[in-house]
C-alpha angles and dihedrals in degrees: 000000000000137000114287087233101110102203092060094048089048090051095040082049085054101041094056097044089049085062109246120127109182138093131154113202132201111211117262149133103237094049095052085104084066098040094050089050106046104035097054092065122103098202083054120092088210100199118191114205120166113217113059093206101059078033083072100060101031082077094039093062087045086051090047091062103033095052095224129072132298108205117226115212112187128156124256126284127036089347088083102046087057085072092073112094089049093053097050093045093048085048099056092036093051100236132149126254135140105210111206116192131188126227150181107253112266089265094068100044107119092005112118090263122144129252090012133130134154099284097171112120088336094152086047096131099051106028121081093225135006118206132178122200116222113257099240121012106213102170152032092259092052095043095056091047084060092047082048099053106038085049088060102045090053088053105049095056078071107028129112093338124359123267142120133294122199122217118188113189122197112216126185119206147284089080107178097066122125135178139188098228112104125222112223120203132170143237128248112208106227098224090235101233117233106242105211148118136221148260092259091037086050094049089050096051097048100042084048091055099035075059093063127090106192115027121180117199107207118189119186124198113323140152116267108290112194095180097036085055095043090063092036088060097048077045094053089050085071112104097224096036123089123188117208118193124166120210090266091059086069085214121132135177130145097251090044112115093222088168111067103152088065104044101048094045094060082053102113107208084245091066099033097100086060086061106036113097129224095216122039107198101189130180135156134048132307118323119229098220120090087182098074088034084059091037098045084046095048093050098061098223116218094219129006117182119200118196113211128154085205089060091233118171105219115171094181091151088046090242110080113159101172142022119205115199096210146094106271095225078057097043096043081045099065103035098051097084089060098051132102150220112253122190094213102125089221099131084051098064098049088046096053097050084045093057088036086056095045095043083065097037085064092050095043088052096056097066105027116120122238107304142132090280087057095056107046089045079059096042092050092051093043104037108108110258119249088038117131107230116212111198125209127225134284113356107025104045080055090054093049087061092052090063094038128217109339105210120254094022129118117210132221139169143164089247099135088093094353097227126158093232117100104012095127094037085050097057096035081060089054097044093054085057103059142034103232129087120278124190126194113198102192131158124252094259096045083047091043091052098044098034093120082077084084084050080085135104098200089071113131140201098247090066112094119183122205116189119188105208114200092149100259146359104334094191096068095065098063086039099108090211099043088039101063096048119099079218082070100106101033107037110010090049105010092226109215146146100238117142129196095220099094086048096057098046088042082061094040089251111159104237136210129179139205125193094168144022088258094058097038086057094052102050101038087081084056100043091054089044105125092233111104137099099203137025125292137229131215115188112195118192117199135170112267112205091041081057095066098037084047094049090044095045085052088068103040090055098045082056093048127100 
């Protein structure tokens, strides 16, 4: 059975033969073609989440892990403009997702009708592609140029470069109507380019690079790359090459610099030229430091190379001189026959001021009172191996850079527009998806703003939520702007005395607290037990004003003598 509107059960058909299985899908009227659809269909894993915004990024955290798209079915009106900040999240972090929205048919657009708003190409400046499917299909032309479209939009949340593709379907009543009759459509194989580059192209790039002194690799957030991090280590070996990687790169080797922050911040402006490259080589998504970003902008780097299948330009150190439309682990591949040894001592620069920072970072460790630096020394200690650790913005995903890549984690975090909404929804989809543990540390206002992620029946027990509660947004007060405002406290970190504990037991989340080191150490054994049935909760309370003069003091002693 399936809903007698030809053009969704072409699309569900497709869907299915192109060999995705997953929707989740947010209660309506308008939408009950695609529900009907879609749900009816054994091969489809139907989901229903409530709220469309923390729908959004529930299956952008499944298509996170799964690594294709997760279709998103919602009704007209503002339902679909709560998808947003999924999309453009998903659109800037590469990830997978097939957005269908339903719509009043063309006739009743700005007409006074309820529930209606303009849909067409709504999500135009953060999808890769928008598509609308004609209201009635009445003949065989119009029928292949459905097959044709719908072909093309789930391609292309996979072709040449992840991302999300927005469907809006137009649907006259009446809505309710099945049949037994099956649509058949048909698949169009994507001819898969071959990303490469020549013998001459080759020959440029290496005797380009074989001409620099001082190279700096920079990878942003990515997915674990075993080959990628394989030719990046014999890379690292090199004397005048330093490879810099953050937490969310999920790349580890033992010459990589994976702790920027403090490294750049202890470089004085009389040594900076010792440190500053003369080729920058960048791939991946955004990086979380603004220190580097200030650092490498501030160099004027004669040549900076970004590596992008999807050939973007992005000129993020104001001195891009090429764009290489490959994947790196190919590009590194192929040029790394032509390159050759230098004696500059650049690396070891870069090493030594690494081992220098981390020497201090130990002692300073060792004295400091109860703070956010404290906790999250004792989590990722703590925190089970082989668990993938999903970091809130905007605090906590900075703490994790300061500790470096902890070995047998995989890294995740909301950093393709770096906003607070979603960040639970996000990990509770992931979760769902896998079977291994999966830990979100948030703050309390991220967790506050985005606690209808715990409104879901789809929530499991390998999803373990850790909320550091200092009464606001933490990040405002060592901020040197915020920080000097008498708005601080009111506008800038919306101080307040709100507690998740109430939350958690409203949505039937089993909760634990912390107010010390002592008892954080004594329930973290509890809180990782295998023997729940639903997630847990850990709130963590720590003082808010000791977290910034803790955090502040931590610089100023990694840059003392």
């Amino acid at each position: 059975m399936t809903s007698d509107k030809k053009n969704i059960a072409l699309l569900a058909d497709i869907f299915v033969k192109k060999g995705l299985s997953d929707i989740v899908i947010s209660p309506g009227s308008r939408n009950a073609p695609i529900i009907l659809s879609f749900a009816n269909r054994p091969e489809i894993n139907a989901l229903s989440i409530v709220d469309e915004r923390s729908a959004g990024f529930f299956a952008l955290g499944m298509a996170q892990q799964k690594g294709r798209a997760v279709a998103l079915a919602c009704t007209s009106g503002s339902a679909v403009l709560n998808y947003a900040p999924a999309i453009a999240e998903a659109y800037y972090q590469k990830i997978p997702l097939l957005i269908l929205t339903a719509d009043r048919p063309p006739e009743l657009i700005d007409k006074g009708d309820g529930q209606t708003i303009r849909q067409k190409n709504i999500f135009s400046n953060f999808v890769k592609a928008s598509f609308e499917l004609p209201v009635q299909i009445d003949n065989q032309f119009e029928f292949d140029a459905a097959v044709q479209l719908i072909n093309e939009a789930i391609d292309q949340t996979q072709f040449p470069e992840a991302g999300p593709v927005h469907i809006n379907i137009p649907f006259r009543e009446p809505l309710y109507n099945t049949t037994d009759e099956q649509v058949e459509g048909w698949v169009i194989e994507t001819k898969s380019e071959k990303f490469s580059i020549d013998k001459k192209q080759v020959g440029f790039f290496a005797d380009h690079w074989n001409q620099s002194q001082k190279i700096i690799i920079l990878a942003g957030q990515m997915d674990r790359n075993k080959a990628l991090n394989n030719l990046l280590s014999k890379l690292s070996k090199e004397k005048n090459i330093v490879v810099l990687t953050e937490t969310t790169s999920n790349l580890q080797a033992d010459n990589f610099i994976d702790c920027i922050d403090n490294v750049v911040y202890t470089i004085d402006e009389k040594e900076a030229d010792i440190f500053k490259p003369d080729l920058i080589v960048t791939f991946g998504g955004q990086v979380v430091s603004k220190m580097i970003k200030k650092f490498l902008r501030e160099s004027k780097v004669p040549a900076h190379w970004h590596i992008s299948p999807a050939g973007e330009e992005m000129d993020t150190y104001f001195c891009l001189t090429e764009t290489i439309g490959m994947k790196p682990e190919t590009f590194f591949g192929q040029i790394l026959s032509g390159l050759e040894s230098n004696t500059n001592q650049f690396a070891k620069v870069w090493q030594k001021r690494q081992q220098l920072v981390q020497n201090k970072r130990t002692e300073y460790l060792k004295y400091i009172p109860f703070s956010d630096l404290q906790v999250f020394d004792a989590l990722l200690k703590k925190i089970p191996t082989s668990s993938t650790l999903h970091l809130g913005n905007s605090t906590p995903v900075r703490y994790s850079q300061l500790f470096g890549q902890i070995p047998g984690f995989n890294y995740c975090s909301n950093r393709g527009v770096s906003g607070i909404d979603g960040q639970v929804s996000t990990a509770a989809g992931a979760a769902f998806a896998t079977k291994n543990a999966h830990t979100i540390i948030t703050g309390d206002l991220g967790f506050f703003y985005d606690s209808n992620a715990l409104m879901n029946h789809h929530l499991t027990p390998n999803l373990k939520i850790i909320v550091i509660n200092n009464g606001g947004g933490g990040i405002f007060r060592f901020l040197d702007g915020p920080a000097s405002t008498p708005q601080l406290e009111k506008y800038f970190v919306a101080e307040h005395n709100w507690k998740a504990e109430k939350i958690a037991e409203a949505f039937d989340v089993h909760y634990f607290k912390a107010e010390d080191l002592d008892q954080l150490k004594e329930v973290l054994p509890e809180f990782y037990a295998n023997n729940f049935t639903s997630p847990v909760l850990l709130e963590i309370f720590t003082p808010a004003k000791i977290n910034a003069q803790v955090l502040k003091d931590y610089f100023l002693y990694l840059k003392s003598k």
